[in-house]
MDAnalysis code that builds the backbone (N, CA, C; Angstrom):
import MDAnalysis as mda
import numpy as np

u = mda.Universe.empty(384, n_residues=128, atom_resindex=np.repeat(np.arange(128), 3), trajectory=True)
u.add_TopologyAttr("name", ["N", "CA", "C"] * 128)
u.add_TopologyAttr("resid", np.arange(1, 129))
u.add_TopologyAttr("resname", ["UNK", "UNK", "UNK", "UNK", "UNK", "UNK", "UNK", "UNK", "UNK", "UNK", "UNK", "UNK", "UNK", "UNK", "UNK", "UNK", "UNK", "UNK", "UNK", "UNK", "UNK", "UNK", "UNK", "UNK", "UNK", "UNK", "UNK", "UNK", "UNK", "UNK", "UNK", "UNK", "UNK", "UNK", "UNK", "UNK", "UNK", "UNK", "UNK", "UNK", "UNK", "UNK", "UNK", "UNK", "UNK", "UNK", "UNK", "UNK", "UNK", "UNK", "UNK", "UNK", "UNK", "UNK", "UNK", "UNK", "UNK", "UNK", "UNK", "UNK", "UNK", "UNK", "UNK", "UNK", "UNK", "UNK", "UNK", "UNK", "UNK", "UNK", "UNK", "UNK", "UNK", "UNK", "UNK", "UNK", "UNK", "UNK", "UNK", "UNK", "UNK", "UNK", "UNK", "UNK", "UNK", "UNK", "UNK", "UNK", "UNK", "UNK", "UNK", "UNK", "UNK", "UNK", "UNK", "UNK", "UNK", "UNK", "UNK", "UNK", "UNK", "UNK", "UNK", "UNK", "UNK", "UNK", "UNK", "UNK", "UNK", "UNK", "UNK", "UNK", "UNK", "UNK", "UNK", "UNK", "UNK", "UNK", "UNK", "UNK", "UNK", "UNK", "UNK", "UNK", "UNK", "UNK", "UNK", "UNK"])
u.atoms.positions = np.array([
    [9.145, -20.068, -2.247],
    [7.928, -19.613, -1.612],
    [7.363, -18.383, -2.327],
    [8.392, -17.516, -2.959],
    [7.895, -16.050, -3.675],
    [7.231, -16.744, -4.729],
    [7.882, -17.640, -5.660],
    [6.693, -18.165, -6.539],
    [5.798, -18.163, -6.474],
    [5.260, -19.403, -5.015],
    [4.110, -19.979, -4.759],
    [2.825, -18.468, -4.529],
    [3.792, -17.400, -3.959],
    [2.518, -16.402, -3.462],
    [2.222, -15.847, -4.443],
    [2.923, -15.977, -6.041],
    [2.984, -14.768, -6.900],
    [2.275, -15.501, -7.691],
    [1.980, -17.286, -7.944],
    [1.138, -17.828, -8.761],
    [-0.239, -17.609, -8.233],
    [-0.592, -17.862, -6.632],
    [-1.832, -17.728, -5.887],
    [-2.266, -16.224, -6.537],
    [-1.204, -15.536, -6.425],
    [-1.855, -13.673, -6.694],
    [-1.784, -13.661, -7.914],
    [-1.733, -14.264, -8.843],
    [-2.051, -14.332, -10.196],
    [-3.613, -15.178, -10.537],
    [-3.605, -15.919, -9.753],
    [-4.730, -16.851, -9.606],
    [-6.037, -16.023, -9.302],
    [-5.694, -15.753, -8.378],
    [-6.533, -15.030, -7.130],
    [-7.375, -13.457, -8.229],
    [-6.181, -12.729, -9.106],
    [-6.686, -11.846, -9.598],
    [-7.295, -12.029, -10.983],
    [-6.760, -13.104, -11.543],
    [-8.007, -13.417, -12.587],
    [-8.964, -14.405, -12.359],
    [-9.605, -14.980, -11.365],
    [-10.760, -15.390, -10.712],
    [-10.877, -13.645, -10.497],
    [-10.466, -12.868, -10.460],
    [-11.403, -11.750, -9.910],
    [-12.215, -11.468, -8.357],
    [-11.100, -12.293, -7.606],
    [-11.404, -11.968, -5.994],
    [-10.571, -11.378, -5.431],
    [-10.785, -10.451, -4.583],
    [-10.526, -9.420, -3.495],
    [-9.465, -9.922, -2.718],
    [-8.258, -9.695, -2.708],
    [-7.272, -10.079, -1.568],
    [-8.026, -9.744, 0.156],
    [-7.926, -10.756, 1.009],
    [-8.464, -10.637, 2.028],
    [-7.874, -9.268, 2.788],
    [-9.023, -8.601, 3.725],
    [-7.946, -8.231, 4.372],
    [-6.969, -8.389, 5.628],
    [-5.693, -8.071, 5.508],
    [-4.881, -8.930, 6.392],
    [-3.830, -9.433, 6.309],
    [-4.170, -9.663, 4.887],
    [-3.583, -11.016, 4.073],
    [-2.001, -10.602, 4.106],
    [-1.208, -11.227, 4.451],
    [0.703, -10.855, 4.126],
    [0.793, -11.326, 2.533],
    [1.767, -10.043, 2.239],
    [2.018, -10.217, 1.196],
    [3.649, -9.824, 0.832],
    [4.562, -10.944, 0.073],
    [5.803, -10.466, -0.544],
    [5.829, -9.049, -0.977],
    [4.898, -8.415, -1.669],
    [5.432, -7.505, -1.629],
    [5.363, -6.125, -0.891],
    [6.207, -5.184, -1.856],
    [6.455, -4.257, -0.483],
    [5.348, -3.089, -0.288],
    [4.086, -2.518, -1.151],
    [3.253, -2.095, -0.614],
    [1.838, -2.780, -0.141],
    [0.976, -2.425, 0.071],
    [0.135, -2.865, 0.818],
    [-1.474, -2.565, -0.273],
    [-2.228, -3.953, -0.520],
    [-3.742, -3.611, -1.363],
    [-4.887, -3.349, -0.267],
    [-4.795, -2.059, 0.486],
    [-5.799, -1.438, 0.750],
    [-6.633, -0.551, 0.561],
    [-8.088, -0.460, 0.130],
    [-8.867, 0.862, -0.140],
    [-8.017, 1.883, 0.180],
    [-7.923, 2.789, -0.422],
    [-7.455, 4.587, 0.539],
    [-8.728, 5.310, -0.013],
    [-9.510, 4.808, -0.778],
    [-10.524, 5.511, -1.281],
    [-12.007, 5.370, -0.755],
    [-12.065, 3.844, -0.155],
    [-12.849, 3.675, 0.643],
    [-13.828, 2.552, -0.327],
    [-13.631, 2.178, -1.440],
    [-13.811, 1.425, -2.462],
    [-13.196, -0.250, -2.138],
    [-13.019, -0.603, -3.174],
    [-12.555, -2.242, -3.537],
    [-11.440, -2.262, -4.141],
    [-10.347, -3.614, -3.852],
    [-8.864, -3.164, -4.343],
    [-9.191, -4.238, -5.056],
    [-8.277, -4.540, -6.134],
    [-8.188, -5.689, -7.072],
    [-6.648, -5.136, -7.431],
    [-5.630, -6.444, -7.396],
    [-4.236, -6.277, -8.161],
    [-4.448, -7.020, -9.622],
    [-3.418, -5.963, -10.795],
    [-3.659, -6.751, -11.897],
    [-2.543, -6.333, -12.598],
    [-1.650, -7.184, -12.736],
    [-0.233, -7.052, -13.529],
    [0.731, -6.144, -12.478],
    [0.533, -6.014, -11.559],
    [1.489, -5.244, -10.232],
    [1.079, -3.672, -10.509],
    [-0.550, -3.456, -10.681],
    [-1.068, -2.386, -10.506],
    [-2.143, -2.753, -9.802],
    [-2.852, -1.549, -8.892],
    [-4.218, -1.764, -8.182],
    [-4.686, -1.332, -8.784],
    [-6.188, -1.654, -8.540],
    [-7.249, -1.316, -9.425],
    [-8.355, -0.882, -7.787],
    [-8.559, 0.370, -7.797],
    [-9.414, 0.458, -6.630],
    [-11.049, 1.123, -7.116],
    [-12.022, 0.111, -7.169],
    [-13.390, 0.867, -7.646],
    [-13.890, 1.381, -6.293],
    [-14.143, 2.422, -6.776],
    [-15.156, 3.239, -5.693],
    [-16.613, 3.772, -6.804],
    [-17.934, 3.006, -6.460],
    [-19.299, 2.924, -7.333],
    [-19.686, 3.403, -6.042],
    [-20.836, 4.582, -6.092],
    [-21.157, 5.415, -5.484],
    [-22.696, 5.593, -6.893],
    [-23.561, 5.632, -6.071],
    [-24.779, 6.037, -6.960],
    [-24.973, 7.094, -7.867],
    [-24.226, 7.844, -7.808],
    [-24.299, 8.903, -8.664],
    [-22.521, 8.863, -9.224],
    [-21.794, 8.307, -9.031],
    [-20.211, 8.470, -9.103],
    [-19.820, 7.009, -9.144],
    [-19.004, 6.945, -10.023],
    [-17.837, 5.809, -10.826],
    [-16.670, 6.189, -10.661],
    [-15.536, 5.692, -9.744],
    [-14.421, 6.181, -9.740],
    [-13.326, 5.217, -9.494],
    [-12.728, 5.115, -10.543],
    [-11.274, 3.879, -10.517],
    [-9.534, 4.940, -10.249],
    [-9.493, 3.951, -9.221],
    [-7.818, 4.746, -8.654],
    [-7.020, 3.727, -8.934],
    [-5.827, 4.237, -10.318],
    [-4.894, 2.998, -9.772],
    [-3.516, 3.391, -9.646],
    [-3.144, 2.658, -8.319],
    [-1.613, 2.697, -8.077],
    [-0.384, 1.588, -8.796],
    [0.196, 2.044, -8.810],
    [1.565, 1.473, -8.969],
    [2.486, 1.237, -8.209],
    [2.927, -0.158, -7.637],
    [3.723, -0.058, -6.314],
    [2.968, 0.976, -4.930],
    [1.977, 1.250, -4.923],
    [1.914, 2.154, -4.130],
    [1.660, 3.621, -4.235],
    [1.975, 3.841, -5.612],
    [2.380, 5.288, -5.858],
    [0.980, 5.336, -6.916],
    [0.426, 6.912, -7.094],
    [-1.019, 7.091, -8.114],
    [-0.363, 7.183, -9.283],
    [-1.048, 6.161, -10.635],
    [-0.963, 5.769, -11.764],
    [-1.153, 7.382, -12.760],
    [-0.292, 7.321, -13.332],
    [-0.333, 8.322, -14.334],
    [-1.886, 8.241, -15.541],
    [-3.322, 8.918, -15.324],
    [-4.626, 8.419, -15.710],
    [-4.699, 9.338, -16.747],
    [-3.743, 10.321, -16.746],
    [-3.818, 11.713, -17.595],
    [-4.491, 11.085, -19.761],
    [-3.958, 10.012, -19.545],
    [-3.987, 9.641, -21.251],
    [-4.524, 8.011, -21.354],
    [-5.179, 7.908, -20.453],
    [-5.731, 6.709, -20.025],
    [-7.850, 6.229, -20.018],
    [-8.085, 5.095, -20.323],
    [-9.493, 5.085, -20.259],
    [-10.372, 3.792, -20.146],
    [-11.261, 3.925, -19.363],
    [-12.217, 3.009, -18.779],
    [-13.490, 2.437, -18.998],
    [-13.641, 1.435, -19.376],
    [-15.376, 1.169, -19.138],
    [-15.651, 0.053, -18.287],
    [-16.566, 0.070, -17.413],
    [-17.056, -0.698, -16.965],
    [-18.282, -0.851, -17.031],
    [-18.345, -2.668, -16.918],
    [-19.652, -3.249, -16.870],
    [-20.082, -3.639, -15.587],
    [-21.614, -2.507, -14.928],
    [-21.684, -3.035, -13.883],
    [-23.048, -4.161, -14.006],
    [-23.141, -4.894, -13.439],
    [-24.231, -6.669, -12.992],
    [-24.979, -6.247, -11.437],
    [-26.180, -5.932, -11.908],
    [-26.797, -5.874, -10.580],
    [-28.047, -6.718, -10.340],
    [-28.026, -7.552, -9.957],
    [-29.154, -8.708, -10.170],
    [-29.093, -8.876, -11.474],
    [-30.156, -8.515, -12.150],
    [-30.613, -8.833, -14.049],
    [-30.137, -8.226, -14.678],
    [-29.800, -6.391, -13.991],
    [-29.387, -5.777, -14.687],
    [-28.098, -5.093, -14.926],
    [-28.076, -5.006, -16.259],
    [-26.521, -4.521, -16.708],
    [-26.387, -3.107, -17.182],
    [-25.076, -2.197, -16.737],
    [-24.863, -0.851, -17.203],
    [-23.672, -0.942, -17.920],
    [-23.289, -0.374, -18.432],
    [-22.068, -0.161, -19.453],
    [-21.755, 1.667, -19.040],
    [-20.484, 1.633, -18.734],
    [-20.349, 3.675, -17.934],
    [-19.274, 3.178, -18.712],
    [-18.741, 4.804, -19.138],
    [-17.023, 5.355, -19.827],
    [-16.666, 5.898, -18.748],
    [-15.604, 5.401, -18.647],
    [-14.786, 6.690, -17.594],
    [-14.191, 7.184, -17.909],
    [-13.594, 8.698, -17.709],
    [-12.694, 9.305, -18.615],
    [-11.692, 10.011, -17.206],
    [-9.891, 10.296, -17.369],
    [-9.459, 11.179, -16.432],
    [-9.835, 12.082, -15.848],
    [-9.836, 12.358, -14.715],
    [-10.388, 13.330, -13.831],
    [-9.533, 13.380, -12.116],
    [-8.682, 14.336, -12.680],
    [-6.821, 14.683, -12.055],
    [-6.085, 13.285, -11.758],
    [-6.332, 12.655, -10.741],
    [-5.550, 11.321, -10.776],
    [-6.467, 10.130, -10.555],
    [-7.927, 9.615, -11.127],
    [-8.642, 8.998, -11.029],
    [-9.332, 9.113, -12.349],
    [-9.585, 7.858, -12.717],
    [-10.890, 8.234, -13.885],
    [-12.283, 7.670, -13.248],
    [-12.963, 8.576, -13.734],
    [-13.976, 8.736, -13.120],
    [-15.487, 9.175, -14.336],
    [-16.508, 8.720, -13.920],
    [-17.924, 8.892, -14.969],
    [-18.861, 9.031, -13.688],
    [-19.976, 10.596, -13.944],
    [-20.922, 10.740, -13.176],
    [-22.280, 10.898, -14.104],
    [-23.147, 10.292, -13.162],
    [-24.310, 9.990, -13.952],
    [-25.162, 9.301, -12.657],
    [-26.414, 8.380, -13.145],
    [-26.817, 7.813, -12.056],
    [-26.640, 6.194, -12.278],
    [-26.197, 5.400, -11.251],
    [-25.584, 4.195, -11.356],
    [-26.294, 3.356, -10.391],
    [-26.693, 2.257, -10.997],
    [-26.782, 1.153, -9.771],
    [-26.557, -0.098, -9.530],
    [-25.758, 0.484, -8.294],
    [-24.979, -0.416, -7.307],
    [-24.838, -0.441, -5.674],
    [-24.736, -1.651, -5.689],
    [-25.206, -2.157, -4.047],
    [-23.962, -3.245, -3.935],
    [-24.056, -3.469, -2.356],
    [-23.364, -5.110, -2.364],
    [-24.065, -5.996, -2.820],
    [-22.730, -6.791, -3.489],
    [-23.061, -7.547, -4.564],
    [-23.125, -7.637, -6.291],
    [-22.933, -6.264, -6.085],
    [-22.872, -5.951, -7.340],
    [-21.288, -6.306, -8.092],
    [-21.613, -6.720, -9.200],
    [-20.259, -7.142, -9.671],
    [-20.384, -6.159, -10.989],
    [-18.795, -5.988, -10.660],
    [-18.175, -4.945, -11.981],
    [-16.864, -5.365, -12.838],
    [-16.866, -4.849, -13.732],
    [-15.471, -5.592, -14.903],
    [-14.916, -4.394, -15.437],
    [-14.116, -3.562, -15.239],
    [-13.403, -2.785, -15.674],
    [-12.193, -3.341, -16.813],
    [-12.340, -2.666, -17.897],
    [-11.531, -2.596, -19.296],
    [-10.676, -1.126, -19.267],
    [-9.452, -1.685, -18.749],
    [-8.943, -0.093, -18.553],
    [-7.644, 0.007, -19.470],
    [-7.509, 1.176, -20.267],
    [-6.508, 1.102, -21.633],
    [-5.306, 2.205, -21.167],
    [-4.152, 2.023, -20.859],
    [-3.449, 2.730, -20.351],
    [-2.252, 2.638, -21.215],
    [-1.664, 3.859, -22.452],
    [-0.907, 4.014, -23.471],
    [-0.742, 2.694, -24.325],
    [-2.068, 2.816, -24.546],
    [-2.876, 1.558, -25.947],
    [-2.684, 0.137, -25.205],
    [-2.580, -0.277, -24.126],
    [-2.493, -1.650, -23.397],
    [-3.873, -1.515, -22.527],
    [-4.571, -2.826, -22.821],
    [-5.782, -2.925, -21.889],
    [-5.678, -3.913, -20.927],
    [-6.091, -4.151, -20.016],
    [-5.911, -4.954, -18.558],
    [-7.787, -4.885, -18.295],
    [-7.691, -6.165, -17.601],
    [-9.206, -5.891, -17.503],
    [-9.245, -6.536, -15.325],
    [-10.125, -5.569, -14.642],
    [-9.821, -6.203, -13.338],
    [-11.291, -6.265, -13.098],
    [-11.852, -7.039, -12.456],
    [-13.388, -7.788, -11.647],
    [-13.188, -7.762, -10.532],
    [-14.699, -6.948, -10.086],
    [-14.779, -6.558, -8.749],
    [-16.716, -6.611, -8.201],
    [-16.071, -7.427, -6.883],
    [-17.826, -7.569, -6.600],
    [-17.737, -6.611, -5.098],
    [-18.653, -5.580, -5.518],
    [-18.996, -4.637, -4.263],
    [-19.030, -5.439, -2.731],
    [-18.751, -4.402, -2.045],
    [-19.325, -4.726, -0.767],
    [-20.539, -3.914, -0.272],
])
């Protein structure tokens, strides 16, 4: 049965959809906002975007615990109807984060390319 949930959550995160919330999961922490953003799991890290109109901010945990961002870096592509932005994010204490002016709404879909000690992971996320 651990298989079956760990192929679905492999599935599930490169389609690039949102674990419900609710959802039981094998493992032992839990993919909820704490930021108030969008969770996405990707390789047994979260990926939490918080897009804020003036603020870009990716949190990611590990098991639960905040990801070491100190030497780490981001871009995302955000899709808002027609139009497309390209933001850098750079560390900023335990989040990387890019301020500027951004736009995003629900619906908006985003693709984060995040490079963490020369390994890139890429996680997709459509606003609420």
């Amino acid at each position: 049965m651990k298989l079956q949930a760990l192929i679905a959550t492999v599935a599930l995160a490169v389609a690039g959809a949102a674990h419900a919330a609710g959802e039981k999961h094998d493992h032992a922490h839990e993919h909820k906002p704490m930021h108030g953003g969008v969770v996405v799991e990707v390789k047994d890290t979260d990926y939490e975007l918080v897009a804020k109109a003036t603020t870009i901010q990716l949190h990611l945990r590990d098991h639960g615990k905040p990801a070491d961002v100190s030497k780490a870096s981001a871009k995302v592509t955000l899709l808002t109807g027609s139009e497309k932005q390209e933001v850098e994010l750079k560390p900023a204490g335990d989040k990387l984060e890019a301020i500027g002016s951004f736009k995003v709404g629900p619906g908006t879909k985003a693709v984060a390319v995040v490079t963490v000690a020369g390994k890139a992971s890429t996680a997709r996320f459509t606003l609420k």
